[in-house]
C-alpha positions, 0 to 999 in steps of 0.5 A, a space after each residue: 687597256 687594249 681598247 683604251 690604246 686602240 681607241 688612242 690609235 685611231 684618234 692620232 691616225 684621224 688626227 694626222 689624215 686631217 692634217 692635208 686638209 687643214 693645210 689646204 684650208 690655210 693655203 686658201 685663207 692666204 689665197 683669199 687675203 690677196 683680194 681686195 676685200 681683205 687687203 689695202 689697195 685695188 685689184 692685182 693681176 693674182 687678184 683678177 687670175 682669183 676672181 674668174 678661176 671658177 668659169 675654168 675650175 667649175 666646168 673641170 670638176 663637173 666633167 671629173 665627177 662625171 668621169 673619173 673622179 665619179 666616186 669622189 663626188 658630194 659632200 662626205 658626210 652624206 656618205 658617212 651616214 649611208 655607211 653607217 645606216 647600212 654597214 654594206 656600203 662602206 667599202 665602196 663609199 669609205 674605200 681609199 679610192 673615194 677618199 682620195 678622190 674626194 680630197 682631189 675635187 675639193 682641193 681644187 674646188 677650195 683652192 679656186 676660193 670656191 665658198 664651201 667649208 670642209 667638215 664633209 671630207 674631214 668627217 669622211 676622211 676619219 670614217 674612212 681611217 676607221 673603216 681601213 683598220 676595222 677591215 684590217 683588224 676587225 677585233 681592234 675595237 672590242 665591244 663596239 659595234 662597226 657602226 660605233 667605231 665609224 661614227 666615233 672616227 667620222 666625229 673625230 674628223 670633224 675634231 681633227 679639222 676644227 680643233 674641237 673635241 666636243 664638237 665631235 663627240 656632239 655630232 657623233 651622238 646628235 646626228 650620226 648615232 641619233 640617241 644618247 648612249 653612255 657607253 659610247 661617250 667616252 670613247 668618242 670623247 677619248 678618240 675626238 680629242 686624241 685627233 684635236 690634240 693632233 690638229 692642234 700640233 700641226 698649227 690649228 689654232 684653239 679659237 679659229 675666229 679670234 675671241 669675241 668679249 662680250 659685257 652683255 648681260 644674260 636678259 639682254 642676251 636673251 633679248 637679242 637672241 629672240 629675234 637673231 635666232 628666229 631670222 638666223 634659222 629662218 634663213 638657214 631653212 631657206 639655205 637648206 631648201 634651195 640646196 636641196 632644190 639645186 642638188 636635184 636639179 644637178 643630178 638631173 642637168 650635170 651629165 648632160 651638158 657638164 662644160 655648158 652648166 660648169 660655165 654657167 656656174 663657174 660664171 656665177 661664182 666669178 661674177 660674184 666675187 668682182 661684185 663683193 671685191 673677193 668677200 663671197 669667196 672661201 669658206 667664210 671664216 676669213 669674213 668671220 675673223 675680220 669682223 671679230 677682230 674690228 666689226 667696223 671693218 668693210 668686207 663683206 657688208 651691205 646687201 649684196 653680201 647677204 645674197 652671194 653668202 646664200 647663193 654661193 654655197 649652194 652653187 658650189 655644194 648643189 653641183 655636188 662638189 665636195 666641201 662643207 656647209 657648216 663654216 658657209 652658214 655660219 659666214 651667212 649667220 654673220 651677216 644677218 647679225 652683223 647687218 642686224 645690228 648695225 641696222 639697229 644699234 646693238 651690239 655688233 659681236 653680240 649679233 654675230 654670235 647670235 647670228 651664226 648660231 642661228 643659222 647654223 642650227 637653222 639649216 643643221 637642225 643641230 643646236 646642241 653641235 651648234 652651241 659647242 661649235 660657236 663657243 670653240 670658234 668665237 672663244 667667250 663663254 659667257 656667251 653661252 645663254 645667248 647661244 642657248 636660246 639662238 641655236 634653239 630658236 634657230 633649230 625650231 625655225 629652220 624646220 618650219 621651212 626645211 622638214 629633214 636634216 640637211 645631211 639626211 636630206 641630201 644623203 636621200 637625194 644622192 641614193 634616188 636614181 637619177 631621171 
């Protein structure tokens, strides 16, 4: 019964330190929606003020995480999983001061509409609520071993930040902890949903996309789910690779002349937003829900979309400011499904599920992550055997162009030292 509180505790406490995060994630929605891809009417002077923010906000954050701010940069989970390979590290990379900091750059990054997600800090965050208790009370836990306790709150903070339970305790066991083990599935599955049931009271909705009604039967999902699953991950190893590409290249360039790169890729981001009307901005979940919700609808499509969608992220990502990849790969997996489809006639929804679930496992390598989070956001289970078969399809095809798991990657690359 002490373990069944404590564990309950934990999950509330993850759960409410997400609740800052998940505020700023919808003050950048109400951000984004001011653009012209996602309002009637043209350009406005907010819109315009949106639009060039990152040729100011890029070079602020580059000289932040040179400088003050140097223990805040990169992504969060990268850290969590250095934490947790190596229990010695924690207090320095799961302390309250990278936390905060952390939580600084990327406000400032996702305010100024930069195109990365959040479940880097939010993973962070819940490993560093765990990590405050466990140096305050090292027999809260009880059995489990320091390193459990870290992966259990880092899922739940991926529980918190999404609303979706099973995500977290997927995530936990598929990549953290890399192995099955009964006696940690109840507790991570008590603690991820102790945090979503938080999330939830503080205004995160259940299905954050909107719901997807799909009339498909299983053969042709299967049909479809061959050719988006196999392009879907292909593409997301090719996110992955350039990522990796782009964040060596950073360590290397960003102390040197921060101000001249953060011009240069604050610039970038700029140009790409006045080319795609706002639509290469955010996150990606507000290009997501309008396309579920009227897959005729205008943001985002065409060419240039698919390429801002892929570049985007990696700009802001590569430069190491802090931020998220799952909710920008699975923007980019809508739109190789959406453009798919309209391409050839099939079904619209159909192919953006695919898509996303495709991508997603293609640069995560995490297809059973991939198929709890598609269902949660998109809402309709019986898209569950399409999914199936995209997110492995995807999985297997993003590892013939990316060899490790983005997160592990990554992680290896921040430890080398820098030439």
């Amino acid at each position: 019964m002490r373990q069944l509180f404590s564990l309950i505790v934990l999950g509330v406490l993850v759960g409410l330190a997400c609740w800052p995060l998940n505020l700023i994630d919808h003050w950048q929605d109400l951000l984004l929606h001011q653009m012209p891809a996602f309002r009637p009417g043209g350009w406005t002077p907010l819109a315009r003020c949106l639009a060039v923010a990152p040729v100011v906000v890029m070079p602020l954050l580059l000289l932040l995480q040179n400088g003050a701010f140097a223990r805040g940069k990169g992504s969060g989970i990268p850290q969590t999983v250095a934490s947790i390979e190596d229990l010695e590290q924690a207090p320095k990379l799961l302390g309250p001061t990278p936390t905060l900091l952390r939580f600084g750059l990327w406000t400032m990054a996702s305010l100024a509409l930069f195109p990365l997600g959040r479940e880097g800090p939010v993973v962070q965050v819940g490993a560093a609520v765990a990590q405050a208790l466990r140096s305050r009370w090292p027999g809260m836990f009880g059995a489990l071993k320091p390193q459990e306790v870290l992966a259990v709150a880092a899922g739940a903070g991926l529980a918190g930040g999404f609303n979706t339970p099973l995500m977290g305790l997927v995530f936990v066991v598929e990549e953290l902890i890399n192995r099955f083990q009964p006696t940690l599935i109840w507790p991570a599955l008590l603690v991820c949903s102790a945090a979503a049931g938080v999330s939830e009271i503080g205004g995160q909705p259940m299905f954050a996309l909107g719901l997807i009604t799909n009339q498909t039967g299983e053969i042709s999902q299967y049909l479809w789910a061959i050719p988006l699953g196999v392009i879907g991950g292909l593409v997301g190893g090719i996110f992955g690779r350039l990522l990796l590409w782009m964040t060596a290249w950073m360590n290397q360039v960003s102390r040197r002349k921060p101000i001249a790169i953060g011009l240069l890729l604050g610039g970038v981001l700029s140009a790409m937003a006045l080319i795609t009307a706002g639509a290469s901005g955010g996150d990606g979940e507000a290009l997501m829900a309008t396309w579920i919700s009227d897959e005729s609808a205008w943001p985002g499509r065409g060419f240039s979309t698919l390429v801002v969608r892929l570049i985007g992220p990696v700009v802001a990502l590569g430069a190491s400011v802090p931020g998220g990849l799952i909710d920008p790969a699975l923007a980019l997996g809508a739109v190789v499904g959406h453009g798919l489809m309209n391409a050839v006639g099939g079904p619209v929804e159909l192919g953006l599920a695919l898509g996303m679930a495709g991508t997603l496992a293609g640069i995560t390598q995490l297809p059973v992550m991939t198929i709890a989070f598609a269902i949660r956001l998109a809402g309709d289970q019986q898209l569950a055997p399409g999914l199936l078969i995209a997110a492995v399809l995807g999985a297997m095809a993003g590892r013939l162009v990316l060899d490790r798991p983005i997160y592990h990657a990554i992680a290896d690359l921040q430890r080398a030292p820098r030439r």
